[in-house]
C-alpha positions, 0 to 999 in steps of 0.5 A: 838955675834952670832946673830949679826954676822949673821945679818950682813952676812944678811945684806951684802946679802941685799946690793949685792941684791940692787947692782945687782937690781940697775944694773939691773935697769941702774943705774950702768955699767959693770965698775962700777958694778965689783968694788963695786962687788968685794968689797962686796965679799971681805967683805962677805969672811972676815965676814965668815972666822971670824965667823968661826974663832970665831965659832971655839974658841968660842966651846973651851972654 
């Protein structure tokens, strides 16, 4: 379980990645960027704090 939730943190990186390189690129604009930016945080926040979560109980056990 460990290993996927990393792979999918790591893959969360990569689309941020193709975001700011397709902005970069012209192919969004600032208001098109900010949301799907936003989104991306949001989804890496929640990841992390279950990973941390699962962590956490995961070592009580």
């Amino acid at each position: 379980m460990k290993r996927f939730l990393e792979i999918s943190l790591g893959s969360c990186g990569e689309v941020d990645t193709k975001l700011l390189v397709s902005f970069d690129l012209g192919f969004f604009s600032d208001d098109e960027l900010l949301p799907l930016s936003n989104e991306i945080n949001r989804i890496r926040l929640m990841m992390v704090n279950f990973m941390r979560d699962y962590y956490e109980k995961s070592l009580r056990l």
